[in-house]
C-alpha positions in Angstrom: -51.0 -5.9 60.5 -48.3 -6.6 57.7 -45.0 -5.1 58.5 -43.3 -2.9 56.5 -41.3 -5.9 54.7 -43.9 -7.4 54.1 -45.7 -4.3 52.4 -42.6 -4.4 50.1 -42.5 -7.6 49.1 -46.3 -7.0 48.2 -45.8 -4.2 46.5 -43.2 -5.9 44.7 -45.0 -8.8 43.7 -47.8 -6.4 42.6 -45.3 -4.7 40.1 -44.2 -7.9 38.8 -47.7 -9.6 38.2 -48.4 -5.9 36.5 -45.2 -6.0 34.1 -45.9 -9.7 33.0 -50.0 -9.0 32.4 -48.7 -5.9 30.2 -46.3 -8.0 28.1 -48.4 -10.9 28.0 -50.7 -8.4 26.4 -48.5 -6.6 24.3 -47.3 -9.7 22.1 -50.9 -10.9 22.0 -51.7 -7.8 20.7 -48.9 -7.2 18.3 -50.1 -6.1 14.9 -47.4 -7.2 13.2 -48.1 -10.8 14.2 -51.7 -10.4 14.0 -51.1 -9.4 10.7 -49.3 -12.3 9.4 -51.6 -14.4 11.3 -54.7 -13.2 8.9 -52.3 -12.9 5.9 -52.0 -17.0 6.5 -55.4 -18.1 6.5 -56.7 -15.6 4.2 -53.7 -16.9 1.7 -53.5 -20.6 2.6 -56.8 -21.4 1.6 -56.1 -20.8 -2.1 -52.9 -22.4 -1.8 -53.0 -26.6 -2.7 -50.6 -29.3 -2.5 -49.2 -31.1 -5.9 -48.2 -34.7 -6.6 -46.8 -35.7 -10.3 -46.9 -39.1 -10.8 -43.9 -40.9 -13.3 -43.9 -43.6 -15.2 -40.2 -44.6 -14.7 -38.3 -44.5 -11.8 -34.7 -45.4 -13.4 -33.2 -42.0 -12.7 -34.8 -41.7 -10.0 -32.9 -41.8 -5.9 -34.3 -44.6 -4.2 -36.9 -45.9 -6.4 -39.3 -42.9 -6.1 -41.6 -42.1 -8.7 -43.8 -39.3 -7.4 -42.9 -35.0 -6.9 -44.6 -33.0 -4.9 -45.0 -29.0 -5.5 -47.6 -26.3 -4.7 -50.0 -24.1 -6.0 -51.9 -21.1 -6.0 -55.7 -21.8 -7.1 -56.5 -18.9 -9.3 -60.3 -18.4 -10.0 -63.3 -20.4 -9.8 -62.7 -22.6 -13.1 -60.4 -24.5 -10.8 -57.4 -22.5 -13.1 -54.3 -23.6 -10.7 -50.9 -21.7 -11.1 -47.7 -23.7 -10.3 -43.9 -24.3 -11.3 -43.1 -26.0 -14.4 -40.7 -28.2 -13.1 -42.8 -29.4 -10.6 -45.3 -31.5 -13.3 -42.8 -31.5 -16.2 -43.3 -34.8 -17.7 -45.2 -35.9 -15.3 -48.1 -39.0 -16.8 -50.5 -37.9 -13.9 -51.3 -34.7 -11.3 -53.0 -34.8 -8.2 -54.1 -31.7 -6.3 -54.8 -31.4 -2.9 -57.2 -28.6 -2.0 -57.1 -26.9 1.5 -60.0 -28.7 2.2 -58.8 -32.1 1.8 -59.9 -32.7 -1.5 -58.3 -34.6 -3.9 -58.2 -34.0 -7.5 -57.0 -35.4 -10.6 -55.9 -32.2 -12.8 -55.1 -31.3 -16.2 -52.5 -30.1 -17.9 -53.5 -26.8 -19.5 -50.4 -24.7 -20.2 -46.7 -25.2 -19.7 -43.3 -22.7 -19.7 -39.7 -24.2 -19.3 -38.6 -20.8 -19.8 -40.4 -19.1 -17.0 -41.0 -22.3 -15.0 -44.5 -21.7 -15.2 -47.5 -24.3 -15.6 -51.3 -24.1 -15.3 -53.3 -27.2 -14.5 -57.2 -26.9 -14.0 -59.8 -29.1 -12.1 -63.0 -29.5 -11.3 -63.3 -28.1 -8.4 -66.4 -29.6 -6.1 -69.5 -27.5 -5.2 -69.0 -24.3 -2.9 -67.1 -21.5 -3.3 -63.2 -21.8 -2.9 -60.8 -18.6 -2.2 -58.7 -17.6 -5.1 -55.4 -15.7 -4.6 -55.1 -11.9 -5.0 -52.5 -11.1 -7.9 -50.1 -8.0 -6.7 -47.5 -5.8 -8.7 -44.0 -7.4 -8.1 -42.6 -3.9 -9.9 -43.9 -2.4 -6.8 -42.0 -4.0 -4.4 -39.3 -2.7 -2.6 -36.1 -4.8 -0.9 -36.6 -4.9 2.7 -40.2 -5.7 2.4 -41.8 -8.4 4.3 -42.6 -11.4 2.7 -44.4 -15.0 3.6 -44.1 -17.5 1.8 -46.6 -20.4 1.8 -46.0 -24.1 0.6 -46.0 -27.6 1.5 -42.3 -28.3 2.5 -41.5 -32.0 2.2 -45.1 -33.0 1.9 -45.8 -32.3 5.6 -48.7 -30.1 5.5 -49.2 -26.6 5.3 -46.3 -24.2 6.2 -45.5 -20.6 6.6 -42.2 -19.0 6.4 -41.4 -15.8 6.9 -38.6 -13.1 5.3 -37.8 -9.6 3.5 -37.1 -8.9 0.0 -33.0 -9.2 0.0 -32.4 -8.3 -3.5 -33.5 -8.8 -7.2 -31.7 -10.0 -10.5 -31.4 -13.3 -12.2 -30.4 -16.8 -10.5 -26.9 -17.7 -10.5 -27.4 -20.3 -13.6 -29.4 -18.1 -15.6 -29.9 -19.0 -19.2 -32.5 -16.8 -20.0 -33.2 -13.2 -20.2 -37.2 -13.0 -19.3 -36.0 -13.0 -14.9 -34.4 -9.7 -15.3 -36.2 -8.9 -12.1 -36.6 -12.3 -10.2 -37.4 -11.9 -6.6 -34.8 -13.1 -4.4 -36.2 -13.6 -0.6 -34.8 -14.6 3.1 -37.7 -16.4 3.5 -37.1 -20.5 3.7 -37.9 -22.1 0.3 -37.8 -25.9 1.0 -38.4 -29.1 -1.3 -42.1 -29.0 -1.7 -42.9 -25.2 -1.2 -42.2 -24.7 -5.5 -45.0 -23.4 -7.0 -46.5 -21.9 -4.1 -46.9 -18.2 -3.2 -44.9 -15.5 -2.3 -47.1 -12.6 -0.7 -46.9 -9.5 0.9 -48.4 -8.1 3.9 -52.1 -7.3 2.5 -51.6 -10.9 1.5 -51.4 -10.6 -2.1 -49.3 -12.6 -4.6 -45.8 -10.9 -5.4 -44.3 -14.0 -6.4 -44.1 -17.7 -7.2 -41.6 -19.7 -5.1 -38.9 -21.2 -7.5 -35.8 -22.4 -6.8 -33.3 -22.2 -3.5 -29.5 -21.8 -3.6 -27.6 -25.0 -2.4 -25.0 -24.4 0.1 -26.3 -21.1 1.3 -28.8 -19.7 3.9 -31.7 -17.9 3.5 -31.5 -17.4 0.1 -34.3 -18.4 -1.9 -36.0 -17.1 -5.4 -39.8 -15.9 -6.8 -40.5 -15.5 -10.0 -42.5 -12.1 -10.3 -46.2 -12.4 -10.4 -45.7 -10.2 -13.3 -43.9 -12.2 -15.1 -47.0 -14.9 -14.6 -49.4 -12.2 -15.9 -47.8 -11.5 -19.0 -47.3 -15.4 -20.2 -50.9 -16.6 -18.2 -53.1 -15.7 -21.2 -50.7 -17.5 -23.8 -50.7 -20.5 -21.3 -54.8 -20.4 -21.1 -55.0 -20.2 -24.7 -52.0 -21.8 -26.7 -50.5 -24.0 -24.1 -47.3 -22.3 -24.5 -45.7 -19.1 -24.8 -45.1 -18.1 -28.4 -41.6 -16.6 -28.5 -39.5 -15.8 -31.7 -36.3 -17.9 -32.2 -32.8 -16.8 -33.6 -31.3 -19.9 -32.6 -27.8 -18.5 -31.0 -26.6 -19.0 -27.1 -24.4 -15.8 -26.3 -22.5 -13.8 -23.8 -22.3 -9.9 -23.1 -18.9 -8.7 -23.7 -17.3 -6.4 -20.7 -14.0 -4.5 -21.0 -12.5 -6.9 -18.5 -12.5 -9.6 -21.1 -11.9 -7.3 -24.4 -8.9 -6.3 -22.4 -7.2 -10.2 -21.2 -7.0 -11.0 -25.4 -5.5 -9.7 -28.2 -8.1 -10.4 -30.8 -10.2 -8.1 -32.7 -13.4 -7.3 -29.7 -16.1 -4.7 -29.3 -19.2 -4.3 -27.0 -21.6 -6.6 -27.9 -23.2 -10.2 -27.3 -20.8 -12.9 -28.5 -21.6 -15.5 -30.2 -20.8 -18.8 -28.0 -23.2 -21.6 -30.1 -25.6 -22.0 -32.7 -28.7 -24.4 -32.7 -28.1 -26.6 -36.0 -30.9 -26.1 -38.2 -32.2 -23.0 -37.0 -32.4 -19.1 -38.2 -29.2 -18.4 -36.9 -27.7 -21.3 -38.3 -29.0 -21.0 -41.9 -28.0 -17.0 -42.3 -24.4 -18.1 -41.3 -24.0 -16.5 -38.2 -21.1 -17.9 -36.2 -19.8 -19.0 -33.1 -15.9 -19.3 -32.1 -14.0 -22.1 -31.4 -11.2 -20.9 -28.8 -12.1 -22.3 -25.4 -11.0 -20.3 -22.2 -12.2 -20.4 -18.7 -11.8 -16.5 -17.2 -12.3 -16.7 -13.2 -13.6 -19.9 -13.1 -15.9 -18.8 -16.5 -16.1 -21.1 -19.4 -16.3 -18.6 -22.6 -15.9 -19.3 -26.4 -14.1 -16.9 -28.3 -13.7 -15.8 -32.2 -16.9 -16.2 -32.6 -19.1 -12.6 -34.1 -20.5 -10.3 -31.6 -23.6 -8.8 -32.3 -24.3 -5.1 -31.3 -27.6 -3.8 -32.8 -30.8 -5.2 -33.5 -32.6 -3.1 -35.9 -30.5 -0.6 -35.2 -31.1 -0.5 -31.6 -28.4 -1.5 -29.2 -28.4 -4.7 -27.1 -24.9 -3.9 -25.0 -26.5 -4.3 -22.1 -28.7 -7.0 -20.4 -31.3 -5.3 -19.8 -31.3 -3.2 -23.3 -30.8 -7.0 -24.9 -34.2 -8.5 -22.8 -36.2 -5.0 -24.1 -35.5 -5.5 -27.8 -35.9 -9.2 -28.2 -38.9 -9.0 -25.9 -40.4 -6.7 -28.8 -39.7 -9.0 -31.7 -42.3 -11.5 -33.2 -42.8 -14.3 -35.1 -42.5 -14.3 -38.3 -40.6 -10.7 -38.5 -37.6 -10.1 -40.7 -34.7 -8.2 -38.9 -31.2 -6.8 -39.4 -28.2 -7.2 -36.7 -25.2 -5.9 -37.1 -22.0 -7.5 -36.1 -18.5 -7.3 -36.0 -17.3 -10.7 -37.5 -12.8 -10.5 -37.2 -12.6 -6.9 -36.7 -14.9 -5.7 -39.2 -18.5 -4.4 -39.1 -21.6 -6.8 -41.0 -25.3 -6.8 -41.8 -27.4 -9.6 -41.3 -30.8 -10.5 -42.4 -32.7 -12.9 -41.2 -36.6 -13.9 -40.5 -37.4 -15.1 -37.0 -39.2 -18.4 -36.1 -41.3 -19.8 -33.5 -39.3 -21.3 -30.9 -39.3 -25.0 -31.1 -40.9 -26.3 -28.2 -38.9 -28.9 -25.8 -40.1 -32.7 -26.0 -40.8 -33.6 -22.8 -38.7 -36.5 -20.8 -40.3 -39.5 -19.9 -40.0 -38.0 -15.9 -38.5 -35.3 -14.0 -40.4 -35.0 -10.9 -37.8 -32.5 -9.3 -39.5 -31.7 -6.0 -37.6 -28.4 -5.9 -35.2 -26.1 -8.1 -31.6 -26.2 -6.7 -29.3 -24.1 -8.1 -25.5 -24.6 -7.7 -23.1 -21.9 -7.1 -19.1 -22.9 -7.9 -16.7 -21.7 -6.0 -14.4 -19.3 -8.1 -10.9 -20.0 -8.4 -9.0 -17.3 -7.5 -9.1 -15.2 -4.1 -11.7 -12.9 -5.7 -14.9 -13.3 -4.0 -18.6 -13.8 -5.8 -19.7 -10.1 -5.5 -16.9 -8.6 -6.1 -16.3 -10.9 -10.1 -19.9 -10.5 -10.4 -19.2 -6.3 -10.3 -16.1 -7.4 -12.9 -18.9 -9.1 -15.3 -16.7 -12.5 -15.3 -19.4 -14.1 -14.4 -21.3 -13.1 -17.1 -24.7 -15.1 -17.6 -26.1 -16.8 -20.7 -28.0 -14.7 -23.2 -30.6 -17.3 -25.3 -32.4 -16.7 -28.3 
């Protein structure tokens, strides 16, 4: 008959064996996991593995003369969405499908500005899984993310992360990422092009770019963004923008205030394209050079304040008016050019599109962050406006 000791020691070993069967089935039975378990083979099976092929390999590390990239497979036409700098330039694409398959694709639309391409092939007989498109203005920082590429060629990959913030990249010279995505979720050479989903596995974003030197700080383009320029892509091959021809900088009161020289709100002028709109009207750029917290600026140049009489003194007022221009339309701005107030007319063009180089096969978007110069950290210039970025148009 077992002693009383030994009853314990049972009784014990009884608990223990119950405790571990009741976690063993609690994290097997986790929704959360299960959930990103399904959200990873429902998503990676419309998610395929890009190689550009070059035809020089001068500038090249190491003699390579491939880039690798994924994509998001977006209907049954074999329509495949992926990062413009993954294929720019490139004289051949290969896609790998989740299946194995290899095709040779083409080249059907292409965006430096968004960093958006679309390639098509023909996809073999049976039915592949397309990705679900979501609403990137829908999402909320904090939300979980996966994201789902090919990092360093090694095969199918899932990362996971929240939202941690949104606004434009660090080197910025464009205006159409108001709203970029910016993710804790690993973004690694490879994984460009490749999908950035939420929970009920639909696309929020395309993978982009990472920051160099940082962690866990990588960026998506918005899966909006992708829906308003996809039907130029499919049917032009490019997005039609208007073009002014001028490279500028919003003004703040930080800067007005370091200079005596005759300032307002506005965008200031900091170059003009030879040859173009801008160029031809007489708009001007200035010639004084400064650097303001580390901050290259050009000063003396005119600053712009309205549009057609709407105001542009903000980014995201400025990104909402030229968004609305076209081709081909004849508008007025009005500047201050040395202290006094002008009107300009001038008739927009169509945005000369870039020639491409003979090979860029970057395998992934790295964006460098300088260190300021002063004590003053990154967020806190940022809130100053010192680090003010790049208006194009």
């Amino acid at each position: 008959m077992p002693t009383l000791g030994t009853w314990h020691r049972l009784s014990g070993l009884a608990i223990f064996l119950a405790m571990s069967l009741l976690s063993v089935a609690s994290y097997a039975s986790s929704p959360d996991q299960e959930a990103t378990v399904q959200v990873y083979k429902k998503v990676a099976l419309s998610t395929v593995f890009i190689t550009s092929s070059y035809l020089t390999s001068e500038h090249l590390p190491q003699g390579e003369n491939t880039g690798i990239g994924s994509g998001i497979l977006l209907d049954q036409d074999g329509t495949i969405l992926t990062n413009s700098h993954v294929i720019y330039g490139a004289t051949k694409v290969t896609v790998m499908l989740q299946d194995n398959h290899r095709l040779s694709a083409d080249l059907v639309g292409i965006d430096p500005v968004t960093d958006l391409a679309v390639l098509r092939v023909s996809l073999p007989k049976g039915r592949y899984t397309h990705a679900q498109l979501g609403d990137s203005d829908r999402v909320e920082i904090g939300e979980k993310v996966l994201a789902i590429g090919h990092p360093f060629g090694l095969g199918y990959a899932l990362t996971t992360g929240v939202v941690s913030g949104f606004g434009s990249t660090p080197d910025s010279g464009e205006v159409f990422h108001e709203r970029i995505i910016q993710t804790s979720a690993a973004i690694n050479p490879g994984s460009s092009g490749g999908p950035l989903v939420d929970l009920e596995g639909r696309v929020i974003g395309i993978n982009t770019a990472l920051l160099v030197g940082a962690q866990n700080i990588g960026f998506a383009i918005p899966v909006n963004t992708v829906k308003e320029v996809l039907p130029q892509l499919l049917k032009h091959g490019r997005v039609i923008r208007p073009w002014l021809g001028f490279m500028g900088k919003l003004l703040t009161e930080e800067v007005m205030n370091l200079f005596a020289l005759p300032m307002r709100p506005g965008v200031l002028v900091q170059g003009i394209e030879p040859g173009s709109p801008a160029d031809r009207v007489g708009l001007r750029s200035g010639k004084l050079r400064v650097t303001i917290e580390g901050e290259p600026w050009v000063l003396g140049g005119d600053i712009i304040q309205e549009v057609n009489g709407q105001d542009i003194k903000s980014p995201q007022k400025f990104s909402k008016v030229m968004q609305a221009l076209k081709v081909g339309q004849s508008i007025e701005l009005s500047i201050v050019r040395d202290g006094t107030a002008k009107r300009i007319h001038v008739t927009l063009e169509e945005r000369p599109r870039p020639l491409l180089p003979p090979g860029r096969p970057d395998a992934q978007r790295k964006i460098e962050v300088r260190p300021l110069k002063s004590e003053t950290d990154a967020a806190g210039a940022s809130r100053q406006g010192f680090r003010a970025g790049r208006l194009v148009f």
